[in-house]
Gaussian input, Z-matrix of N, CA and C with variables (Angstrom, degrees):
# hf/3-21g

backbone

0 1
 N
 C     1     B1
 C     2     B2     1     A1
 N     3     B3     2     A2     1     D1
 C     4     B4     3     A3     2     D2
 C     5     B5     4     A4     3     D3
 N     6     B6     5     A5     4     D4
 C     7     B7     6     A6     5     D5
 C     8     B8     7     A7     6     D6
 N     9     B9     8     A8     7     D7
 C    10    B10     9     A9     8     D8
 C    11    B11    10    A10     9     D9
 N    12    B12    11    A11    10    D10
 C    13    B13    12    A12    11    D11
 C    14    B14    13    A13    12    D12
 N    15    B15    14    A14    13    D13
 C    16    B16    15    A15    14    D14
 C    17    B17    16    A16    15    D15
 N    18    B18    17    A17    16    D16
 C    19    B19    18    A18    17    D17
 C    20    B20    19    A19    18    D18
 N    21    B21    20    A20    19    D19
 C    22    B22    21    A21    20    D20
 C    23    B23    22    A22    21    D21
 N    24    B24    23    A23    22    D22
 C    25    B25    24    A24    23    D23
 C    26    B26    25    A25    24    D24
 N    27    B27    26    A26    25    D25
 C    28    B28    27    A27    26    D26
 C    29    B29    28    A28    27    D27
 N    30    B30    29    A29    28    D28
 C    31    B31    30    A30    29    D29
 C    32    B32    31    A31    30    D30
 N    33    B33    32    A32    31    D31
 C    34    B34    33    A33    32    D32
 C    35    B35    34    A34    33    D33
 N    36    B36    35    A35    34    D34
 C    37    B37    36    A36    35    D35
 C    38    B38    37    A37    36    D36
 N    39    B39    38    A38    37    D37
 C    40    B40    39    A39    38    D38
 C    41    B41    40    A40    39    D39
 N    42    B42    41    A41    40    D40
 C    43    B43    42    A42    41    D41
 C    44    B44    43    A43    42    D42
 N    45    B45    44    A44    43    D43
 C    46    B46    45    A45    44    D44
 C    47    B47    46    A46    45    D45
 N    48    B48    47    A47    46    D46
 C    49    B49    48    A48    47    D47
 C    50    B50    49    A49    48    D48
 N    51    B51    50    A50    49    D49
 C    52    B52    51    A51    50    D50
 C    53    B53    52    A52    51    D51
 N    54    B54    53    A53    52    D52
 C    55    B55    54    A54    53    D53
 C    56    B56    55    A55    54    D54
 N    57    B57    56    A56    55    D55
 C    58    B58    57    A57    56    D56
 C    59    B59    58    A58    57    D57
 N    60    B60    59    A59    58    D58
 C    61    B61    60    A60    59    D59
 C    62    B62    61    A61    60    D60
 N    63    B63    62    A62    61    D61
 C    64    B64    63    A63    62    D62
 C    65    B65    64    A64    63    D63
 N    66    B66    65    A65    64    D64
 C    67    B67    66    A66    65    D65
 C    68    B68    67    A67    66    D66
 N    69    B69    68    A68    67    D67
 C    70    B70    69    A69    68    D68
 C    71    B71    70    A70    69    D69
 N    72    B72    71    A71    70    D70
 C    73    B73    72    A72    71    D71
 C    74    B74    73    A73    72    D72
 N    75    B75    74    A74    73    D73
 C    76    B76    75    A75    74    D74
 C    77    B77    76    A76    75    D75
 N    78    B78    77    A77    76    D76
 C    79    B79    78    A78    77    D77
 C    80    B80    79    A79    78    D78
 N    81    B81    80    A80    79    D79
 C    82    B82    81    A81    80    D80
 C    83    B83    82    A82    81    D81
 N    84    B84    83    A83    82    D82
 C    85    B85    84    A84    83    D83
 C    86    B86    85    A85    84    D84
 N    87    B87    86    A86    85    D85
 C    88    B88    87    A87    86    D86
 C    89    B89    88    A88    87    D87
 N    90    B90    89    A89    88    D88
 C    91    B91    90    A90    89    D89
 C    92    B92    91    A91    90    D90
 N    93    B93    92    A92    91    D91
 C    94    B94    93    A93    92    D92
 C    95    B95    94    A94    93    D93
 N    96    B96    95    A95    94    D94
 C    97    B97    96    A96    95    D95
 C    98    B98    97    A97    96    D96
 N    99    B99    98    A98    97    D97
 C   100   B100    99    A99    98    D98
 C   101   B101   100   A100    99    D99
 N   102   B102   101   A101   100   D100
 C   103   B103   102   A102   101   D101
 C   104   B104   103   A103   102   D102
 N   105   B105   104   A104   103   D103
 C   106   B106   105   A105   104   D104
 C   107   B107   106   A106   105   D105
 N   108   B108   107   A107   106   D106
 C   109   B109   108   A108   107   D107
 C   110   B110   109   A109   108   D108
 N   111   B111   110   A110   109   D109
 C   112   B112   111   A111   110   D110
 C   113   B113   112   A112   111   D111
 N   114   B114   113   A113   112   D112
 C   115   B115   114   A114   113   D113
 C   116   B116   115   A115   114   D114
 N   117   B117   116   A116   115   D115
 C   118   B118   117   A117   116   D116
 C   119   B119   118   A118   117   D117
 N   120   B120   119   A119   118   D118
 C   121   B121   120   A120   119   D119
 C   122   B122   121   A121   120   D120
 N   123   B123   122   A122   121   D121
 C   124   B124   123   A123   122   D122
 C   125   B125   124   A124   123   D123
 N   126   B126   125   A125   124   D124
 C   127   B127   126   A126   125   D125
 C   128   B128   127   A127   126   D126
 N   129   B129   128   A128   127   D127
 C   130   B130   129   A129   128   D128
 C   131   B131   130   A130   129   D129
 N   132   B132   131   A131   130   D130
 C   133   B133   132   A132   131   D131
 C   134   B134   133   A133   132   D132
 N   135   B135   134   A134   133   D133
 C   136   B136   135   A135   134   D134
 C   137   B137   136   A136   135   D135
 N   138   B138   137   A137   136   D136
 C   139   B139   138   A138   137   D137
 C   140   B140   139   A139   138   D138
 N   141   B141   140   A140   139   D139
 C   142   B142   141   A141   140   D140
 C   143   B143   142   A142   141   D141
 N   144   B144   143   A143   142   D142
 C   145   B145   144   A144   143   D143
 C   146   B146   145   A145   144   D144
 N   147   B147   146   A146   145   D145
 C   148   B148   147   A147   146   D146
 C   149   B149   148   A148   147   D147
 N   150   B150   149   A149   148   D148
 C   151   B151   150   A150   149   D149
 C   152   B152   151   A151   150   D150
 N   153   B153   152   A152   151   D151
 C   154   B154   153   A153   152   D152
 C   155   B155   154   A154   153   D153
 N   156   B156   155   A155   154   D154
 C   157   B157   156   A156   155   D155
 C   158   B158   157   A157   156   D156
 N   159   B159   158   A158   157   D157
 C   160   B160   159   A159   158   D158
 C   161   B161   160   A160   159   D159
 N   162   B162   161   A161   160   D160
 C   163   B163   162   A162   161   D161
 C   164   B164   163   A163   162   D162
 N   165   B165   164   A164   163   D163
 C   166   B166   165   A165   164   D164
 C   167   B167   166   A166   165   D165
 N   168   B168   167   A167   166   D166
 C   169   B169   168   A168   167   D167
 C   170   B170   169   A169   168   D168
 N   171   B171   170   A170   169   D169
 C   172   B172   171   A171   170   D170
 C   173   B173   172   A172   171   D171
 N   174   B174   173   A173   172   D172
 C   175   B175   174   A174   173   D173
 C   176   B176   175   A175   174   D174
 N   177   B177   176   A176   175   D175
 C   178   B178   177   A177   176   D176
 C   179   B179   178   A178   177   D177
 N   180   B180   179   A179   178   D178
 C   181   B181   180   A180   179   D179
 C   182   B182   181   A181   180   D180
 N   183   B183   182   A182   181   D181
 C   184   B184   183   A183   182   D182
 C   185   B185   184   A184   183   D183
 N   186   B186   185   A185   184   D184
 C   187   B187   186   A186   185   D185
 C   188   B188   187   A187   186   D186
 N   189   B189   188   A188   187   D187
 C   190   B190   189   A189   188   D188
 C   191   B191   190   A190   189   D189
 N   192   B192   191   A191   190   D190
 C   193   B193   192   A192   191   D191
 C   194   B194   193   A193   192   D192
 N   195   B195   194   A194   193   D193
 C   196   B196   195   A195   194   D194
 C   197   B197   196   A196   195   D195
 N   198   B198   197   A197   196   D196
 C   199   B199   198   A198   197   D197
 C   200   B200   199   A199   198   D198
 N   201   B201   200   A200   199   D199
 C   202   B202   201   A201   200   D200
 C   203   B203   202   A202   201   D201
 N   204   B204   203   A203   202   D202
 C   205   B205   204   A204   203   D203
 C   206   B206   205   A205   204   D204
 N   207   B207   206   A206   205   D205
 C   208   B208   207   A207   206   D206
 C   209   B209   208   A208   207   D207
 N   210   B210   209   A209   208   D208
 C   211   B211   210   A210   209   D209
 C   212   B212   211   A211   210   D210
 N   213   B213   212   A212   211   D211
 C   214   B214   213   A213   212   D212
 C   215   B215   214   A214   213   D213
 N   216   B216   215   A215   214   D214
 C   217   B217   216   A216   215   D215
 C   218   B218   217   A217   216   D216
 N   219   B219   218   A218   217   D217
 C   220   B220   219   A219   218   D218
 C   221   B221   220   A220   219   D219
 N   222   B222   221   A221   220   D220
 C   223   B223   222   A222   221   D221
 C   224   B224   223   A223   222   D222
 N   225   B225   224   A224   223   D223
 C   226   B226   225   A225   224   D224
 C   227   B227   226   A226   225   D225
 N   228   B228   227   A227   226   D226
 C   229   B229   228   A228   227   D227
 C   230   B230   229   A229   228   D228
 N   231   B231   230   A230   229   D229
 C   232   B232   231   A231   230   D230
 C   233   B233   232   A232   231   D231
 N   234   B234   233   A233   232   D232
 C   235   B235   234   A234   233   D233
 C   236   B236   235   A235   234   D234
 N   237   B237   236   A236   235   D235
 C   238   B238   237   A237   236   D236
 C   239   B239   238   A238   237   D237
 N   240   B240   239   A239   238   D238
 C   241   B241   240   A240   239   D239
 C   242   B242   241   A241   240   D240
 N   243   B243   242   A242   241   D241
 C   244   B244   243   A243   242   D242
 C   245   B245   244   A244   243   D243
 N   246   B246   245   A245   244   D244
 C   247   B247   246   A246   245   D245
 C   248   B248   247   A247   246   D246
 N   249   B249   248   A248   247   D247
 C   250   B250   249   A249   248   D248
 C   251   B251   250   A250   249   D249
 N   252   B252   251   A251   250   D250
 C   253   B253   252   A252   251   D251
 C   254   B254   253   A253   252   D252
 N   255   B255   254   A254   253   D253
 C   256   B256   255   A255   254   D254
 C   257   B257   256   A256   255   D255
 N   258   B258   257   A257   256   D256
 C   259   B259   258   A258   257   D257
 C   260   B260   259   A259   258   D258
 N   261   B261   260   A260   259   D259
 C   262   B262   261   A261   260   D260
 C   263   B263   262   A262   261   D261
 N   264   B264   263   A263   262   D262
 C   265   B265   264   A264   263   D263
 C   266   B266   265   A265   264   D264
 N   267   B267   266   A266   265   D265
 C   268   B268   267   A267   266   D266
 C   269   B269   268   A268   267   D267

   B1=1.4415
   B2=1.5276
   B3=1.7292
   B4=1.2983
   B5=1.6582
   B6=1.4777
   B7=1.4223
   B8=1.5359
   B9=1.4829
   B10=1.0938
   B11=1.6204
   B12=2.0973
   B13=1.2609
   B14=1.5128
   B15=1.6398
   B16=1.2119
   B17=1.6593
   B18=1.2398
   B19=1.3218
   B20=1.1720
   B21=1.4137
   B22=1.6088
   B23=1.8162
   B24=1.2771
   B25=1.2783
   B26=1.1135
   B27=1.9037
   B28=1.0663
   B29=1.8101
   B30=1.2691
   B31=1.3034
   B32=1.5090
   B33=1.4283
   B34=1.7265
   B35=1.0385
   B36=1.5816
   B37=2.1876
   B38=1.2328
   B39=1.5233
   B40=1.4873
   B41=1.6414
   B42=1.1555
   B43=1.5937
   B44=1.8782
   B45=1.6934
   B46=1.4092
   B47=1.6642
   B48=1.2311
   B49=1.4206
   B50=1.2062
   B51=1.1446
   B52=1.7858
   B53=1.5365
   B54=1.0694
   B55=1.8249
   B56=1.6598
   B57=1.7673
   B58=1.6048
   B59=1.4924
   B60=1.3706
   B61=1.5780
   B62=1.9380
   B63=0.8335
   B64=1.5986
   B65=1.7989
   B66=1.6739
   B67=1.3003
   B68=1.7258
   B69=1.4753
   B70=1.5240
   B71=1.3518
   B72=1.3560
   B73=1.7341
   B74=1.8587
   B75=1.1669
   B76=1.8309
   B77=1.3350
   B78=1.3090
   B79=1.7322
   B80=1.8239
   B81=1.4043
   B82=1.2661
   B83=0.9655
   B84=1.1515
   B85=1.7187
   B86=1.2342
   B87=1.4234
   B88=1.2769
   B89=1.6439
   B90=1.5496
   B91=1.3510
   B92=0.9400
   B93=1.6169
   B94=1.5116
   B95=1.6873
   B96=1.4759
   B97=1.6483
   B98=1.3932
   B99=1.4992
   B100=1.2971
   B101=1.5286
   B102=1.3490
   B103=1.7784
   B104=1.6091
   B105=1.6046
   B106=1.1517
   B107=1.4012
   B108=1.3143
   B109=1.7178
   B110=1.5594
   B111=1.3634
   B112=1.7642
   B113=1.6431
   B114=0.9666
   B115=1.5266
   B116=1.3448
   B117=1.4844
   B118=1.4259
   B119=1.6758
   B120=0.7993
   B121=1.9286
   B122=1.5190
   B123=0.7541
   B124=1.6221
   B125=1.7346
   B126=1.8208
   B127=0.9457
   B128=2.0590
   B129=1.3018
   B130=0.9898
   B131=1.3577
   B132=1.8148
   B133=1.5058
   B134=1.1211
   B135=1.4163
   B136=2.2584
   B137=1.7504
   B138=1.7302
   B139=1.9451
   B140=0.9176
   B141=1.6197
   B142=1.2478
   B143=2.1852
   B144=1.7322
   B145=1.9050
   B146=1.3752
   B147=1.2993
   B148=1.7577
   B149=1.7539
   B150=1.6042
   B151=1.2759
   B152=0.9561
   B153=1.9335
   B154=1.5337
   B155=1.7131
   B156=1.1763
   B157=1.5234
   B158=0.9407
   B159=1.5633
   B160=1.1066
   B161=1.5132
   B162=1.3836
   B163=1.4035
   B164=1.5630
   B165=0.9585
   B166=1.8438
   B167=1.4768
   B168=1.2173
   B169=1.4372
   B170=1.7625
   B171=1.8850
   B172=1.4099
   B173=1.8389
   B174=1.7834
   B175=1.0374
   B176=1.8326
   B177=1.3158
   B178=1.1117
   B179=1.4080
   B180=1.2446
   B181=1.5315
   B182=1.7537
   B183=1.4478
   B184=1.5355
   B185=1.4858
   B186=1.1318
   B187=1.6489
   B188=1.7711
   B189=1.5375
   B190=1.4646
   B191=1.4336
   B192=1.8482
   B193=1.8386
   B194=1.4709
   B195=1.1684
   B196=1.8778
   B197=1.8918
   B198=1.0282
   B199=1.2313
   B200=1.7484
   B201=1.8154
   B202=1.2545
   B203=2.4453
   B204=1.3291
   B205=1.3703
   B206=1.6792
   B207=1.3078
   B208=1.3648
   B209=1.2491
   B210=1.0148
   B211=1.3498
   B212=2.1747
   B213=1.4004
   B214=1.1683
   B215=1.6030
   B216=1.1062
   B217=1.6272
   B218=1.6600
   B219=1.4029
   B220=1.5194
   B221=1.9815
   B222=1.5327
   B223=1.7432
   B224=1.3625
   B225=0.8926
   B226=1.7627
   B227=1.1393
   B228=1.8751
   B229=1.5013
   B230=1.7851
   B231=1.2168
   B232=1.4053
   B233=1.8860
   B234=0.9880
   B235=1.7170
   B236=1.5757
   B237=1.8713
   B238=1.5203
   B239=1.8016
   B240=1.5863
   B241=1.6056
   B242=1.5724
   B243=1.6053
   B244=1.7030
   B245=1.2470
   B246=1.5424
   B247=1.5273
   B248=1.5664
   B249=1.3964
   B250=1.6494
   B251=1.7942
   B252=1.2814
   B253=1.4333
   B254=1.6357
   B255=1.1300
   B256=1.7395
   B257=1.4509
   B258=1.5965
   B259=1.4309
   B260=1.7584
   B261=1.1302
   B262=1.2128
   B263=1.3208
   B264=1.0897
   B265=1.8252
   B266=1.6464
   B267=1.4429
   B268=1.4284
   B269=1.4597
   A1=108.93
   A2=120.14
   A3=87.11
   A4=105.76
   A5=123.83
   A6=114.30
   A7=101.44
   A8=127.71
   A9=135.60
   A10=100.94
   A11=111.91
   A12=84.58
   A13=169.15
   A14=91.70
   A15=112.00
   A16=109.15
   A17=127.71
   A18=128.87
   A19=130.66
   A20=110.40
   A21=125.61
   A22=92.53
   A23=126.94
   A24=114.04
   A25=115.03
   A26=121.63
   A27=142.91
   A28=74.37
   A29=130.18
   A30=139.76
   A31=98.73
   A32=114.03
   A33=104.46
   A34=107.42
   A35=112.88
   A36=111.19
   A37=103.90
   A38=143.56
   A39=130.25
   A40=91.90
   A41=122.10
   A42=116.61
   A43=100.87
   A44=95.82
   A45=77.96
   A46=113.50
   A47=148.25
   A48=122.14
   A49=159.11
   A50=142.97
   A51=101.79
   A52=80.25
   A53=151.28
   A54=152.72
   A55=97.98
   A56=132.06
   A57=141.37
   A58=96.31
   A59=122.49
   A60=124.86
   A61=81.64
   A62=111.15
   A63=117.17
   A64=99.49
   A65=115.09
   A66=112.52
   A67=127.51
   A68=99.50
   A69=87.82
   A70=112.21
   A71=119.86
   A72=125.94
   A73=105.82
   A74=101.62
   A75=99.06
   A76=98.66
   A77=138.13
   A78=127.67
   A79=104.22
   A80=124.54
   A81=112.57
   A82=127.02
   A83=136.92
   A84=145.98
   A85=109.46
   A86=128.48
   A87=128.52
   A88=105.34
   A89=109.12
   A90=125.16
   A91=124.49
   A92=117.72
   A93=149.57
   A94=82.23
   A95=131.45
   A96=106.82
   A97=90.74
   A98=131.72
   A99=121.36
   A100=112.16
   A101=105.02
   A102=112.80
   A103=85.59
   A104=140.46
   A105=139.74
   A106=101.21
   A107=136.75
   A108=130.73
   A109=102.37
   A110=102.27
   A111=108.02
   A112=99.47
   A113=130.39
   A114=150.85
   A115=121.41
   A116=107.79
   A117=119.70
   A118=126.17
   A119=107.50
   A120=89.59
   A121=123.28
   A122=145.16
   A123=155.23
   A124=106.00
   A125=86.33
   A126=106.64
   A127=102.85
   A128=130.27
   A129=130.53
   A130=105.80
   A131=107.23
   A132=120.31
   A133=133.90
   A134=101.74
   A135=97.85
   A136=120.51
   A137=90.92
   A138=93.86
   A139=125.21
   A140=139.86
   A141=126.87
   A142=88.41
   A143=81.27
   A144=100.90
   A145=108.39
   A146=138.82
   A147=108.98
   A148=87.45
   A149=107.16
   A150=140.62
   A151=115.14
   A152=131.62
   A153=141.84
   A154=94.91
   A155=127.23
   A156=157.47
   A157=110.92
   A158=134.06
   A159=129.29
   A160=137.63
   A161=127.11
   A162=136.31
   A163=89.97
   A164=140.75
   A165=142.72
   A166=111.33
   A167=111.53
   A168=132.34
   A169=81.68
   A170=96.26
   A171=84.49
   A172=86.25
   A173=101.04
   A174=82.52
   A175=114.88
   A176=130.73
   A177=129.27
   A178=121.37
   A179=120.02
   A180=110.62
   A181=112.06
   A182=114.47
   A183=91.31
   A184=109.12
   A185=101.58
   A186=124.11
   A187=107.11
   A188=106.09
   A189=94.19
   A190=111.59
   A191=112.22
   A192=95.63
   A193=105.79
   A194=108.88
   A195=110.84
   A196=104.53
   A197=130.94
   A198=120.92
   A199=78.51
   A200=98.12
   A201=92.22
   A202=79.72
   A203=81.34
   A204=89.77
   A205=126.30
   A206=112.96
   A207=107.76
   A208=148.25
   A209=140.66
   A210=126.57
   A211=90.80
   A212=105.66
   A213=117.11
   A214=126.31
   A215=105.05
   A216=84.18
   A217=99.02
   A218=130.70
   A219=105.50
   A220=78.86
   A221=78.39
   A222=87.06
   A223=116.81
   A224=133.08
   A225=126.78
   A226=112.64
   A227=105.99
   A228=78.24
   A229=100.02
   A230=109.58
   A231=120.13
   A232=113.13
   A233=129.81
   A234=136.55
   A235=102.67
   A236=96.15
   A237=82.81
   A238=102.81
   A239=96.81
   A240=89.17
   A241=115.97
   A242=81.17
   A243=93.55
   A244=130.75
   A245=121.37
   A246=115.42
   A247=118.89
   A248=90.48
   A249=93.39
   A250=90.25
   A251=142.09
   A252=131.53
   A253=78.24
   A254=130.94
   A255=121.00
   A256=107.27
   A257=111.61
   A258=104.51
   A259=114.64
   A260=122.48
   A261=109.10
   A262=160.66
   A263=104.86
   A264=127.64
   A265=91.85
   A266=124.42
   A267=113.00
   A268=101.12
   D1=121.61
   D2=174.79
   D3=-114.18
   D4=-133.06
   D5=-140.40
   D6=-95.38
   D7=-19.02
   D8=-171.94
   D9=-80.68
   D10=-46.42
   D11=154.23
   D12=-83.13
   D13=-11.07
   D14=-179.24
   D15=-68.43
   D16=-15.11
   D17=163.09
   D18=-76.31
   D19=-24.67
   D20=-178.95
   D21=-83.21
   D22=-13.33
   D23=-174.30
   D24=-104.56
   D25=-14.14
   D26=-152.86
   D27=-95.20
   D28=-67.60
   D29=-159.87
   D30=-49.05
   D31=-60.83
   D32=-162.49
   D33=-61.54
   D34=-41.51
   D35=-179.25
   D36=-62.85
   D37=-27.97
   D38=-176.10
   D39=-87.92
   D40=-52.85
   D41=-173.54
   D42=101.18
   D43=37.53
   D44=170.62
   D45=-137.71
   D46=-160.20
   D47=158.15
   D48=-67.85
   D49=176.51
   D50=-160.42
   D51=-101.00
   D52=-46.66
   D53=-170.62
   D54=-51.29
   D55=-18.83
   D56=172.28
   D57=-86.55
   D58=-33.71
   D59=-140.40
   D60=-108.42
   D61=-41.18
   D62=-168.44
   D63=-67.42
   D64=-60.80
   D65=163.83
   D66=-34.96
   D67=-30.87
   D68=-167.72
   D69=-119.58
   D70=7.64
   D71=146.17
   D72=-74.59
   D73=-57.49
   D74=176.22
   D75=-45.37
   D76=-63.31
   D77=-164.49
   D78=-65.33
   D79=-43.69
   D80=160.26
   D81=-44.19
   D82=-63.12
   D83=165.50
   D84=-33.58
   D85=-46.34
   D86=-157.04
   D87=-78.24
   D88=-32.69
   D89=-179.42
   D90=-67.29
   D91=-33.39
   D92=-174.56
   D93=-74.23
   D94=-60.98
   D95=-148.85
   D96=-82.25
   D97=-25.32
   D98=-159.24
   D99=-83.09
   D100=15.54
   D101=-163.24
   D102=-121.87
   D103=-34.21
   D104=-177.32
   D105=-97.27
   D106=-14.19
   D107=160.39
   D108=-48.63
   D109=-50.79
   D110=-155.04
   D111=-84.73
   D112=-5.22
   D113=-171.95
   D114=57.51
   D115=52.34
   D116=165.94
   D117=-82.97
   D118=122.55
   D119=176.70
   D120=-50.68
   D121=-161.28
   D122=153.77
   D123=-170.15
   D124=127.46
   D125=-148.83
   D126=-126.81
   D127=104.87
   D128=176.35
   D129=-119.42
   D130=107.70
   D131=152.90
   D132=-20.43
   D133=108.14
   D134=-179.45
   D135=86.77
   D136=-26.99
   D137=156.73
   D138=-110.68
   D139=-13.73
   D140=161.40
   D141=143.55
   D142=-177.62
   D143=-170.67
   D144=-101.67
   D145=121.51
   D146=154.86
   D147=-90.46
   D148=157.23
   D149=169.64
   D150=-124.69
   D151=159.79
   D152=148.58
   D153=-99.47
   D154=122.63
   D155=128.74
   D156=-45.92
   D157=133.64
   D158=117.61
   D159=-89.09
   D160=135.80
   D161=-148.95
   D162=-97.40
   D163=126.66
   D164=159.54
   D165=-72.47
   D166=134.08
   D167=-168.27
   D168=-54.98
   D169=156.01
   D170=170.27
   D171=-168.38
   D172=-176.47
   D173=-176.28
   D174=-101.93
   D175=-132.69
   D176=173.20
   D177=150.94
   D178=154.76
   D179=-159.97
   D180=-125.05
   D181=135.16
   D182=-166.97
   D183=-99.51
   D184=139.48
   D185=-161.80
   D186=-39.18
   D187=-31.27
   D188=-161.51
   D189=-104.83
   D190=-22.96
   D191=164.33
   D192=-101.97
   D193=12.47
   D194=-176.94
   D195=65.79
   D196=21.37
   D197=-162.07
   D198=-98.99
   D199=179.95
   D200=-153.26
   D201=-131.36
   D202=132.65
   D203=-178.30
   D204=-127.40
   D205=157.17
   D206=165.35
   D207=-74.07
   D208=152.63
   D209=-126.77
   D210=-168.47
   D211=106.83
   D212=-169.52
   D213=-82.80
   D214=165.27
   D215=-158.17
   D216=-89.01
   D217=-176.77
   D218=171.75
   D219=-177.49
   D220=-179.73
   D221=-173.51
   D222=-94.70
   D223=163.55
   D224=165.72
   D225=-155.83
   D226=152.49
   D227=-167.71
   D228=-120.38
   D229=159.90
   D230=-145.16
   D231=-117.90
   D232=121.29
   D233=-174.44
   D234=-103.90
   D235=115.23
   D236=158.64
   D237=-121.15
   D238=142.84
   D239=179.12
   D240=-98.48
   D241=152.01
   D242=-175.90
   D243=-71.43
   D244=-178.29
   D245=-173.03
   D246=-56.87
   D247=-43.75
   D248=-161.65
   D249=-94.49
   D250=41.57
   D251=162.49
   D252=-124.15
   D253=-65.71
   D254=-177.34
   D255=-29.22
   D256=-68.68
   D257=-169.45
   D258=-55.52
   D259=-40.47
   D260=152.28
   D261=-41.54
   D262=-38.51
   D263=178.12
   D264=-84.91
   D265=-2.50
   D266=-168.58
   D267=-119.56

């Protein structure tokens, strides 16, 4: 599903417009990265975690001279899903 549809679906289940429905997934989203910039979790009950990770420097080798290189550490950010989205998708 991508974002144009997931709004058109978000709109008919709320029953409202998708240009109302489009505004207020963009302001969610926006909240969601601006809450994992500052490295807060966000956390919704029964659907799952977003997280910021940090990755540990490490090493690694590149595929095409086989030599073996460094490899920096950096952040990422990480989803764990919740009970009741697992039991679902299952």
């Amino acid at each position: 599903m991508t974002k144009p549809e997931f709004i058109a679906a978000v709109a008919n289940s709320a029953g409202s417009t998708k240009a109302e429905t489009e505004r207020v997934i963009n302001a969610a989203l926006d909240t969601i990265q601006a809450a994992l910039a500052k490295g807060d979790s966000v956390q919704f009950v029964g659907f799952g975690t977003f997280e910021v990770k940090t990755r540990a420097a490490r090493e690694g080798i590149n595929p095409r001279t086989k030599q073996k290189i460094k490899i920096a550490a950096k952040k990422a950010v990480s989803f764990k899903a919740g009970k009741k989205l697992k039991d679902t998708v299952a």
